[in-house]
N, C-alpha and C positions, 0 to 999 in steps of 0.2 A: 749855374755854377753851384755845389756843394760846399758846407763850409771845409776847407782846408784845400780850397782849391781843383778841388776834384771834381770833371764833368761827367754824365751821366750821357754814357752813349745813346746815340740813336736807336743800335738795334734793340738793346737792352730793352732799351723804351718801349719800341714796336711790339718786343717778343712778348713784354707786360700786356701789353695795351689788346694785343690778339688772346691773351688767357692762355697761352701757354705755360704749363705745370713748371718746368724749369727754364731757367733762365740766370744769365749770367750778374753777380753783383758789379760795385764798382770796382771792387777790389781784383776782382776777375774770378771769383769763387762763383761754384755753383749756387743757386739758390734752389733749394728742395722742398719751398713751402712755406706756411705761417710758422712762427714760433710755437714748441710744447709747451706745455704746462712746464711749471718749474719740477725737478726733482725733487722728492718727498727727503728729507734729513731722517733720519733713525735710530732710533738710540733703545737701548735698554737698561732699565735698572731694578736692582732686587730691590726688593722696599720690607720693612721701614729701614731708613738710616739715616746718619747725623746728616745735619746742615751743615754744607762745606762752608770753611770761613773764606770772606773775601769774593771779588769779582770775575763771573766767570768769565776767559778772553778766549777759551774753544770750546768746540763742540763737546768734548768731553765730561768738559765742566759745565755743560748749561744741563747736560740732562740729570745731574745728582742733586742739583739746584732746585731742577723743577718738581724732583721725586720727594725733597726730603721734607715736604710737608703734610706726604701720608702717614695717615693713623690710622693703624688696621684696628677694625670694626671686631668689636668681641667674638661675634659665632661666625667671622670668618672662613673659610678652609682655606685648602692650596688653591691656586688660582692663575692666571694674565689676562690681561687687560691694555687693550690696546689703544690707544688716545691719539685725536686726530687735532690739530690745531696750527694757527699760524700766529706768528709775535709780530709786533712793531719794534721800529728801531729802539725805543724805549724799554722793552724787554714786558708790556703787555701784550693782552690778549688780542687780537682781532675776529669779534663774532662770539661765535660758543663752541666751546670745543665738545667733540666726538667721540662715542665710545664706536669703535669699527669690528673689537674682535674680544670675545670676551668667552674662559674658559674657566670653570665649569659651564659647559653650554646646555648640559643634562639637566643639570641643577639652576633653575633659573633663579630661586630666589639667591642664591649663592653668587650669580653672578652680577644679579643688581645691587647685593653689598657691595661688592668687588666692585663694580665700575659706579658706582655713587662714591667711593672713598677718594678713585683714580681722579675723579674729576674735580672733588672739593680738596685734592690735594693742589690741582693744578690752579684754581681760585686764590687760592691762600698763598701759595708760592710767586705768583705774579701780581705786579710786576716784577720778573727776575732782575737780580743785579746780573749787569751784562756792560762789559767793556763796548764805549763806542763804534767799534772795529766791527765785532763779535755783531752786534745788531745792524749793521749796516749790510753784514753778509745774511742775514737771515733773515732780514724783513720781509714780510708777507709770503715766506717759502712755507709749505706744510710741513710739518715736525710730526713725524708718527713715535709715539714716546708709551715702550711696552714697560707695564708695570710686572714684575712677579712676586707672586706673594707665598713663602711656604713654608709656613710654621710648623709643620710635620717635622721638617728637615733640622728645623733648628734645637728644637726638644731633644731630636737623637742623637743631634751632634756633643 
């Protein structure tokens, strides 16, 4: 017996037990296998920008959170940078985070300023303040978090 009362058919059982691919839940739903991998969260943000005031309680808000404690590196240029990482419910790090995709690719010293800033932005910024809620939905998921940086743009503007 299952907690909530629920039994666990026989054949189900069997169809387990012989290693067959699908097979029936209890619920009566197919079963298609182990579980994925969680889905990666994704966010982008321009950088540099203010630190938003206050706790973030969505997605929205956790990624301007985590950007806004880049300082672009003096002989910078245009750039992205792509950050690979996962939070606890606390809204720290777990591990060390990832530089995955990093442009200028041509230009390598250009792009190890660029992903050394991404990364010691994301150090300084965590632990994020993050609503109880907000971290319970995002504990241990990957957060792919693209930095852009382009001061070209902003001179012209």
């Amino acid at each position: 017996m299952r907690p909530g009362g629920r039994r666990v058919g026989t054949t189900v059982a069997a169809l387990a037990a012989a290693g067959l691919g699908v097979v029936a839940s209890a619920q009566g739903a197919p079963f298609t296998g182990p579980p994925t991998l969680p889905e990666t969260l994704r966010g982008t943000v321009r950088v540099p920008q203010d630190r938003p005031a206050g706790t973030a309680n969505t997605l929205r808000a956790l990624y301007p959170v985590l950007a806004a404690c880049w300082t672009a590196p003096a002989d910078a240029g245009d750039g992205e940078i792509t950050t690979r990482f996962s939070l606890r419910r606390d809204g720290s790090v777990i591990g060390t985070p990832r530089v995955t995709y990093a442009r200028p690719a041509s230009n390598t010293h250009a792009a190890r300023i660029l992903s050394d800033a991404a990364l010691r932005a994301i150090r300084r910024c965590t632990p994020a303040r993050i609503t109880p809620a907000l971290g319970a939905a995002i504990a241990g998921r990957p957060i792919a978090l693209r930095f852009i940086h382009r001061p070209s743009q902003r001179q012209g503007a």
